[in-house]
N, C-alpha and C positions, 0 to 999 in steps of 0.2 A: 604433455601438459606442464607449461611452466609454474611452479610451488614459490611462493615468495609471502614471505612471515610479514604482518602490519602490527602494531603496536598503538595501542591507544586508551586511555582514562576509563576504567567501566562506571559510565556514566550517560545522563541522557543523548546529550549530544549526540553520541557516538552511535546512536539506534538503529542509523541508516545503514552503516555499514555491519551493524550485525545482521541486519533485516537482510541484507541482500546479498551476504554471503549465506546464511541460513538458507535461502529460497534458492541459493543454486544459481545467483544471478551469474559471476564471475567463471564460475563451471562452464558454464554456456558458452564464453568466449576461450576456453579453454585454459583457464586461470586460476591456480588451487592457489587460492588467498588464502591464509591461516589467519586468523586471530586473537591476536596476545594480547591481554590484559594485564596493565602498569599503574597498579594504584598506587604506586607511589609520582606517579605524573610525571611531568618533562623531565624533569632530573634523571629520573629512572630512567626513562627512553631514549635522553641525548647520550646517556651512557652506553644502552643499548645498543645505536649507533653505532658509536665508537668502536666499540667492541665488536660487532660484527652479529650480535644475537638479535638483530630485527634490521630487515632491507627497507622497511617506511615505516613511518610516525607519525602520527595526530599529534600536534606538538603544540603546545601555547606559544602564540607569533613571538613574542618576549625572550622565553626560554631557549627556542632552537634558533635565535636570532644571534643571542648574545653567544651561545655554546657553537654556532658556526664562526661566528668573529673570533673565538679563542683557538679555532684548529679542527673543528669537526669534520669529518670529512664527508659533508650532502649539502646539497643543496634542496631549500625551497622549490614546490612545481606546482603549487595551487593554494590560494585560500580555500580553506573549506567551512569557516563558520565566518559570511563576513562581518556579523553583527558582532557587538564590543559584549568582553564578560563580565556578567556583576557579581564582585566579590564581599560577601560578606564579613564583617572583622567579628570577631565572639571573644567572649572572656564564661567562666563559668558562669552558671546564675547565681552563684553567695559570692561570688568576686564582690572586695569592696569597692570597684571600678566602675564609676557610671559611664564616662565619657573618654572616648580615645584619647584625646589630650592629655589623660590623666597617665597615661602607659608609656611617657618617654624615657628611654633607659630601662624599662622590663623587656622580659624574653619572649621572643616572638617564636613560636611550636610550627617549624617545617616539616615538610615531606621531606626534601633533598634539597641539598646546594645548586642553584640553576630551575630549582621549579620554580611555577608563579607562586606561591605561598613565602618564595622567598625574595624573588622580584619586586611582588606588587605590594611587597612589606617595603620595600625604598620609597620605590613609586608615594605611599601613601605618608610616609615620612616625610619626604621632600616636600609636599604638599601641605605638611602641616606645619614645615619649615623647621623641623628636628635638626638633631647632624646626625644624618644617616653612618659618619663613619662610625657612630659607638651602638648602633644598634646590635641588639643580642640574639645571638638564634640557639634553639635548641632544635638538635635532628631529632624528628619520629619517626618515621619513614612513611605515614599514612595519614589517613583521617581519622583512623581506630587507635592508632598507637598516636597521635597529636590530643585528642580526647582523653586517651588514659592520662597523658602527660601534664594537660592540666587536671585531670582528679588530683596527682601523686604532685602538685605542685613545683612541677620541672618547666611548665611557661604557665604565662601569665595571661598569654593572647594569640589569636590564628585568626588565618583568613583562609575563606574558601569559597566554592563558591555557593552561591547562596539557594539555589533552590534545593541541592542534595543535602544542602547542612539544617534545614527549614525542623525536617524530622525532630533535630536534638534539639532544638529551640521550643518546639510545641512539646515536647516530654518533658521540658522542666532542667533537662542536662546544662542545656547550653545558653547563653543572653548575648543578643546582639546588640552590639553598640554604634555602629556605622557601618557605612560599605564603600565599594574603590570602586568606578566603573572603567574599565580599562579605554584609553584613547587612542585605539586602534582594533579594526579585526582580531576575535580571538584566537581561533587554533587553522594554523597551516599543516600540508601535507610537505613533509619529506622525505628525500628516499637519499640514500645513499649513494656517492658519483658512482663507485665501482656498478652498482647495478644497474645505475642511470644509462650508463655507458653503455653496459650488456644487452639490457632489455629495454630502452628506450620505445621502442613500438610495444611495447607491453603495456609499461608505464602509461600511454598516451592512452589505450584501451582502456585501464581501471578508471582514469580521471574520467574519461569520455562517460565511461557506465554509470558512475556513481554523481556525475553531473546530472545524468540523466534521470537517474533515481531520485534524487531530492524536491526534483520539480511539484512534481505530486506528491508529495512526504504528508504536508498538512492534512490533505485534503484524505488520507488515507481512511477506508471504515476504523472507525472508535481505536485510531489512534492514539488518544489524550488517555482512555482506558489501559492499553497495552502500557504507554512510557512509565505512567503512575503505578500501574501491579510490579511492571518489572523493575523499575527504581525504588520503589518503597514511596513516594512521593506522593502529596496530597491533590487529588484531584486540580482542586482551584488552582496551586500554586503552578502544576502543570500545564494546564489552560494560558493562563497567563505567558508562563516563562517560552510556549510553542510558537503565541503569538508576536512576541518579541524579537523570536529566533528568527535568523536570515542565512538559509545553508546557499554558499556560491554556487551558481550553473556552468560558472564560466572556468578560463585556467587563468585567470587576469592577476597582476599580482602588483597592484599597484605602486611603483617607488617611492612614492612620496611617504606612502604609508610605510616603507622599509627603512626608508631614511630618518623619520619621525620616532622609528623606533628606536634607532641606533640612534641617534640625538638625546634622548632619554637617557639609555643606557653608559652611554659616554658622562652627561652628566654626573649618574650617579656614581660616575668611576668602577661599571662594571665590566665593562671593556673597555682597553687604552688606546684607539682609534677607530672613526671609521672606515667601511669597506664599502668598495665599490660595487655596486646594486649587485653585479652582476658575479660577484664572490660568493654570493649567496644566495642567489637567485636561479636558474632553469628555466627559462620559457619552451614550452613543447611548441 
């Protein structure tokens, strides 16, 4: 049995893949999937990567986009969420902040250098037409430690995304004040060349399963029930956010949509060129 570690956000999204390593799905094919939990998001796992402590990733399209264009050594081999993520921006609730426009030049509370929390803080800069070069970050490393860090007055303001942060909103913690929706598929799967290399027919197995898997996802008995107990998440908001959701069947990995990102990213001077599709890409 081939053993190969995945890495991924404990969060909804990612349900599928617990669900069907839990049930022994990947066992079946003779595949000890492990999986690791990265609350601190892409940051954390493109590091991972790097490092050698996780062979694939559930990676926000953004994050392992720009950390492959800096030297990462994997390549992209499937979209796996193709619908776009909405990120919610929060300030405390006695924040004297009504409106994002009022936070240009405050500290923006990341997870890591290279997650979305620190990305789609450009992203929504450039948008509002700031100069992204003086934006401020402060590292938390989480959502828990981003939270504590506006209690203790270390940022000002974060982005995340929106259905998991809903909770601290309805307790009175946290006040939303706008949101990003990302312009492009949100989270891709990556694996690592060296193991691409190795176990390419492996690889093509899990994509094949977990394609398979998604098909029926919604349709699953009280689904909407399980997401919400096991996220903490509020019934409705669940409902909603499942119906929104669009998990890929396919291993398609569109270029336009790869280019579009790295266009962005260039702008925002997060990377200093583009790369060809295929520097970052895998087609199985």
């Amino acid at each position: 049995m081939i053993s190969l570690k995945l890495g991924g956000v404990p969060e909804h999204f990612n349900l599928p893949w617990r669900l069907a390593i839990e049930e022994g799905v990947f066992k079946n094919q003779n595949i000890d999937l492990q999986w690791i939990d990265h609350a601190g998001g892409t940051g954390s796992m493109t590091k991972a990567l790097r490092e050698g402590e996780l062979d694939m990733a559930i990676c926000l399209t953004e994050g392992i986009v720009a950390d492959i264009a800096k030297g990462n050594g994997a390549k992209i081999i499937k979209v796996y969420v193709k619908s776009p993520l909405t990120w919610g921006i929060y300030v405390k609730a006695d924040s004297p902040f009504q409106t994002v426009e009022e936070l240009e030049g405050k500290f923006f509370g990341i997870s890591r250098f290279g997650s979305g929390s620190h990305l789609m803080a450009y992203v929504k800069a450039q948008d509002l037409g700031w100069n992204t070069k003086k934006i401020q970050f402060v590292l938390l490393k989480n959502l828990d430690g981003i939270r504590e860090g506006l209690k203790m007055n270390l940022a000002d303001i974060f982005m995340w995304e929106q259905v998991m942060t809903q909770p601290y909103v309805d307790s009175g913690e946290l006040r939303q004040i706008g949101q990003c929706i990302t312009p492009w598929s949100c989270f891709v799967l990556a694996v690592r060349t060296d193991i691409l290399e190795k176990y390419e027919s492996v690889i093509q197995t899990i994509c094949q399963t977990i394609n398979s898997y998604v098909k029926g996802f919604k349709q699953r008995p009280q689904i909407i029930d399980i997401l919400a107990q096991r996220y903490h998440i509020d019934l409705e908001d669940t409902a909603h956010w499942l119906h929104q959701t669009i998990w890929d069947e396919t291993n398609d990995i569109p270029e336009n949509m790869i280019q579009k990102v790295q266009n962005t990213l260039q702008e925002l001077e997060i990377i200093p060129e583009i790369k060809n599709y295929q520097d970052l890409v895998h087609v199985l």
